[in-house]
C-alpha positions as CSV (number, residue, x, y, z in Angstrom):
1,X,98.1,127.3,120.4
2,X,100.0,124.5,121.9
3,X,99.7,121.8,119.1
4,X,99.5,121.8,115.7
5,X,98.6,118.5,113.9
6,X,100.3,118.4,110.4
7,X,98.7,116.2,107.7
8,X,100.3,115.7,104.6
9,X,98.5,114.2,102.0
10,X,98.6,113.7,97.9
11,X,95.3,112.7,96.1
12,X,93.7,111.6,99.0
13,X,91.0,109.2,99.5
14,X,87.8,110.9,100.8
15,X,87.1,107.6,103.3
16,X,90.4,107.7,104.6
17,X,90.4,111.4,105.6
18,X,87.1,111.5,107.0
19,X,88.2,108.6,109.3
20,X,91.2,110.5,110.1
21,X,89.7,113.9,110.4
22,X,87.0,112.3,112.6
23,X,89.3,111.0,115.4
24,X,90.7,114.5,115.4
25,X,87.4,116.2,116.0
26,X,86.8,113.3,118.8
27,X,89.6,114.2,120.8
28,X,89.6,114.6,124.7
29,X,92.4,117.1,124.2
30,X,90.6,120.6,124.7
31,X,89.9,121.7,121.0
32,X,90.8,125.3,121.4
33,X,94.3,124.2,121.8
34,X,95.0,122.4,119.2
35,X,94.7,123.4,115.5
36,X,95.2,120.9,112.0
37,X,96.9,122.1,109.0
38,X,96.5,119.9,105.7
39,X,98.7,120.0,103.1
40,X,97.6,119.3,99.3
41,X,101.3,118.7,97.8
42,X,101.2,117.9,94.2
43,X,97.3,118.1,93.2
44,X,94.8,120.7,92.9
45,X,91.4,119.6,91.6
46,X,89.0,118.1,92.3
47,X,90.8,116.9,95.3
48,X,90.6,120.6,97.1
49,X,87.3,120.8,96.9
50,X,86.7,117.0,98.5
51,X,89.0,118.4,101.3
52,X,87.5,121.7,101.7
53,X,83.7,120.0,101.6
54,X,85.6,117.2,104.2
55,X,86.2,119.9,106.5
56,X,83.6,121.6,106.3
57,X,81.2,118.8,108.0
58,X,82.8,119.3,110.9
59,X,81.7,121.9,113.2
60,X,84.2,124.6,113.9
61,X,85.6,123.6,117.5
62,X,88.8,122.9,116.0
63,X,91.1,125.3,113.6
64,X,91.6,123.8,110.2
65,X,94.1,124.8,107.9
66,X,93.9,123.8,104.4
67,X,96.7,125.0,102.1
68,X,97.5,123.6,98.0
69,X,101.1,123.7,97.3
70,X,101.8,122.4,93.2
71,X,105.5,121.2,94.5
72,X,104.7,117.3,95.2
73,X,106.1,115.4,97.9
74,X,105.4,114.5,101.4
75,X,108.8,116.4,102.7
76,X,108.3,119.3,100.7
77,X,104.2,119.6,102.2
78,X,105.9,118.8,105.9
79,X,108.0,121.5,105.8
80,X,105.4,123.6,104.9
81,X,103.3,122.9,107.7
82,X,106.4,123.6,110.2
83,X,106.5,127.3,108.6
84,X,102.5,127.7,108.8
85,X,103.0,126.0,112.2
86,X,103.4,128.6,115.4
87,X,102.6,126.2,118.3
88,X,104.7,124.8,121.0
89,X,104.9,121.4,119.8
90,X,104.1,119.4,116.8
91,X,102.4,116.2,116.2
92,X,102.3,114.6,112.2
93,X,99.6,112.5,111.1
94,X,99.3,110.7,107.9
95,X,95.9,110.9,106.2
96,X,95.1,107.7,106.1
97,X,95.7,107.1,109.5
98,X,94.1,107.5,112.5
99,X,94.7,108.2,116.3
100,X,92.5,107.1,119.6
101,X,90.3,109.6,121.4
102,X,92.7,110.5,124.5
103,X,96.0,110.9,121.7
104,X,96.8,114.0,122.3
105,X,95.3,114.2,125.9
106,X,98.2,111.6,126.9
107,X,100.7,112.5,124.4
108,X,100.7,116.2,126.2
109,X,100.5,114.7,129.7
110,X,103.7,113.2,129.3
111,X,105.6,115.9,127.5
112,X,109.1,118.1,128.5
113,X,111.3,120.9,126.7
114,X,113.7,118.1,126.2
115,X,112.3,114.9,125.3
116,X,110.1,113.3,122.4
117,X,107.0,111.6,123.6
118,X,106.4,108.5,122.3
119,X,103.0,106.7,121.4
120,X,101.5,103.4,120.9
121,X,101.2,101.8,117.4
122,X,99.0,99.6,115.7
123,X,98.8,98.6,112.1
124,X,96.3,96.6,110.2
125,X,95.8,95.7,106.8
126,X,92.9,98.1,105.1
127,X,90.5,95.5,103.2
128,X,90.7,92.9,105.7
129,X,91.4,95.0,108.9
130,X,93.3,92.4,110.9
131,X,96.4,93.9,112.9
132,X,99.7,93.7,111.3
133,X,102.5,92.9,113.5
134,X,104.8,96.4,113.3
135,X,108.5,96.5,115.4
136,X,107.3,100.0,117.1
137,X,104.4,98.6,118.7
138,X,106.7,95.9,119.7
139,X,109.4,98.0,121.4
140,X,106.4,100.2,122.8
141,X,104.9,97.1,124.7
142,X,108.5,95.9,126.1
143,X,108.0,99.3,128.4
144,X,105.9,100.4,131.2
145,X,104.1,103.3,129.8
146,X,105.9,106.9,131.4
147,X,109.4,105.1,130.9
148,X,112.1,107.6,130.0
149,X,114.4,105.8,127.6
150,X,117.6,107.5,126.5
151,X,118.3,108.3,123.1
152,X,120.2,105.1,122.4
153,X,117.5,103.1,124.5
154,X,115.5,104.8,122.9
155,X,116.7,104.6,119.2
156,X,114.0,102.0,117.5
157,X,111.5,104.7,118.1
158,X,114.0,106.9,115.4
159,X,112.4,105.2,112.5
160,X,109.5,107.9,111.9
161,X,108.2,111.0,112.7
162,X,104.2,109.9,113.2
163,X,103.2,108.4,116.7
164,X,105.3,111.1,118.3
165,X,104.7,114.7,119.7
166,X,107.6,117.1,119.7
167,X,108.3,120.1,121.1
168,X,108.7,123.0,118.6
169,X,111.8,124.2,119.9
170,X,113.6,121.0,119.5
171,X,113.0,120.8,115.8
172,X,113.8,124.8,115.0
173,X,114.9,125.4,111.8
174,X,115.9,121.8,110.8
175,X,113.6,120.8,107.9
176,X,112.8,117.7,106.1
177,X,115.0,116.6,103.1
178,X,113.5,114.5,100.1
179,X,114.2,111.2,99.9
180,X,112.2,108.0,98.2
181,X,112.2,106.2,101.8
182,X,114.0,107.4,105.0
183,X,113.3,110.9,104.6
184,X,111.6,110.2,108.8
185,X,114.2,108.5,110.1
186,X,117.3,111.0,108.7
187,X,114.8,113.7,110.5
188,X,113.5,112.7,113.5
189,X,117.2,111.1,113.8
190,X,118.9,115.0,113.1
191,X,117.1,116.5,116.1
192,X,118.3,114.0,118.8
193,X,121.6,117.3,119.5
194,X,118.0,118.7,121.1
195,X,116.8,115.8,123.6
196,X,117.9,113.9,126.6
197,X,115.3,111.5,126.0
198,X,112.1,109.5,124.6
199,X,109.1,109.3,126.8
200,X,106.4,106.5,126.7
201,X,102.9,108.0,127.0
202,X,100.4,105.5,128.5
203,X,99.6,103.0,126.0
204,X,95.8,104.0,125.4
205,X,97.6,106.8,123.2
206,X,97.0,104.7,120.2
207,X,98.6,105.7,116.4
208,X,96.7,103.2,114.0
209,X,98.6,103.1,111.1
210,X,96.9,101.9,107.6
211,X,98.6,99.1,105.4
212,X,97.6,99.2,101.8
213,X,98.7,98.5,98.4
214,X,99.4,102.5,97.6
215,X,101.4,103.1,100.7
216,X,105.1,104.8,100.3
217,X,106.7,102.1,101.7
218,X,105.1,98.9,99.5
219,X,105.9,101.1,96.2
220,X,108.0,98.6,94.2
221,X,111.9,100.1,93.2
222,X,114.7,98.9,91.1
223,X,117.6,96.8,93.1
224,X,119.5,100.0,91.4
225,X,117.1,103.0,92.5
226,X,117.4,101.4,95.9
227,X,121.0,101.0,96.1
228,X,121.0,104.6,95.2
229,X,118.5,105.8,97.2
230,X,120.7,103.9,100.1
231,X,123.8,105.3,99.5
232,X,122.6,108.7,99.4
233,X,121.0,108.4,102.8
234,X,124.0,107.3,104.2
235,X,125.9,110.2,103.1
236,X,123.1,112.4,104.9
237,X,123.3,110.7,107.7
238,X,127.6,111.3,108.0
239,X,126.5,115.0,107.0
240,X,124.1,115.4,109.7
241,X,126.3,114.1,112.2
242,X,129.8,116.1,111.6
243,X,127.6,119.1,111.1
244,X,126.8,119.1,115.2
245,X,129.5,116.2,116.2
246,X,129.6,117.1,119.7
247,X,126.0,116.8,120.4
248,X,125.3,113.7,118.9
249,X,125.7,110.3,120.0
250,X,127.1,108.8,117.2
251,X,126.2,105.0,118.0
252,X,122.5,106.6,117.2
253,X,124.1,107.5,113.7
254,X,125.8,104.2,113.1
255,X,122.4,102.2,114.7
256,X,120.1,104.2,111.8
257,X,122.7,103.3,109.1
258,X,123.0,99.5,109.4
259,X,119.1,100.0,109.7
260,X,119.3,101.1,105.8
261,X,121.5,98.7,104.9
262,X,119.9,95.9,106.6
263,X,117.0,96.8,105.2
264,X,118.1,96.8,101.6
265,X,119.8,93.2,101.9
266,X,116.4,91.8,103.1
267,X,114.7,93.3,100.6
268,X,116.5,92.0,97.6
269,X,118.4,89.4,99.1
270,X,116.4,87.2,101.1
């Protein structure tokens, strides 16, 4: 199997992981190699059952995984999809999200043992579907597409782990810590001692990424919670670095820390 699309997902919403599901199954990418593991974190009924019958629509060109894990969390049902997961490179999808037809297709074209390939990103707001401005569709479009970035060059792309494929090795045993927001960032930020670099695929390769009310990031937090929540990812982030000091770069490491600070300050502050 070459790649293994991992879909976390907690009470899901039966329209928003048919449409997911469906630009799967409508990939150009041959289906045989590629397989789709979903993980139920935190719920069991009757939600297994929607996802199961979901599925099951679907003809059976493509491998699906389902597996129901009580332990909540979106890091927790990650990490469980790298164990199930024994392809050569990885690819995460939210489940109310979608991708275009030729994803994969272009994501694969572009891939290496040592580099990240990046894709396109659109969001747009789910009840009145108009497109969302978003900074990673922003840096995407100030590159030709098949531009090899460095890892600093590179470093806006560091903010989350969908609209990327990865190679398997690159990731190895480093896993996903829990944390209320940032938990993508302090990851997909950990394995940059593995690459040189951060490909562009071509910018058909489309990640469209849906904004509504129940998503992580517009859950509202205490000025305190956040503060916390801030401070602790900082301190993973210094940990992360001195674990593996000589392969890092650390202006990466000091780039994704004023990122969380500059984030909390505009949230609360202005």
């Amino acid at each position: 199997m070459l790649i293994s699309v991992i879909i976390p997902t907690y009470k899901p919403v039966d329209r928003y992981l048919d449409a997911c599901l469906s630009s799967l199954f409508r990939q150009t990418f041959n289906h045989s190699e590629f397989e789709i593991i979903i993980i139920l974190n935190g719920c069991n009924e009757p939600y297994y059952e929607m996802v199961k019958k979901i599925v099951n629509s679907y003809d059976d060109s493509i491998t699906v995984r389902i597996v129901q894990t009580d332990t909540p969390g979106q890091s927790n049902a990650r990490n469980i999809g790298l164990e199930m997961s024994d392809s050569e490179y990885v690819c995460f999808l939210d489940y109310d999200d979608y991708v275009s037809d030729c994803y994969l297709e272009r994501l694969y074209s572009c891939i290496s043992s040592d580099s990240i390939v990046q894709s396109n990103l659109i969001s747009f707001d789910d009840m009145s579907e108009k497109q969302i401005p978003d900074y990673i569709g922003h840096f995407f479009e100030k590159y030709q597409p098949g531009t090899r970035l460095s890892r600093m060059k590179g470093v806006h792309f560091l903010s989350n782990v969908a609209t990327k494929l990865i190679p398997r090795s690159i990731i190895g045993n480093q896993r996903f810590l829990h944390i209320d927001v940032g938990e993508d960032a302090l990851f997909i930020t950990s394995i940059t001692n593995g690459i040189k670099g951060i490909v562009l695929s071509p910018e058909d390769s489309i990640y469209y990424r849906r904004v509504h009310d129940s998503s992580v990031l517009h859950a509202k937090r205490s000025l305190s919670v956040w503060f916390k929540n801030r401070l602790r990812l900082t301190g993973l982030y210094l940990k992360t670095y001195f674990k593996d000091i000589l392969h890092y770069n650390p202006l990466i490491f000091l780039h994704r820390i004023a990122a969380v600070w500059k984030g909390f300050f505009k949230s609360f502050f202005f």
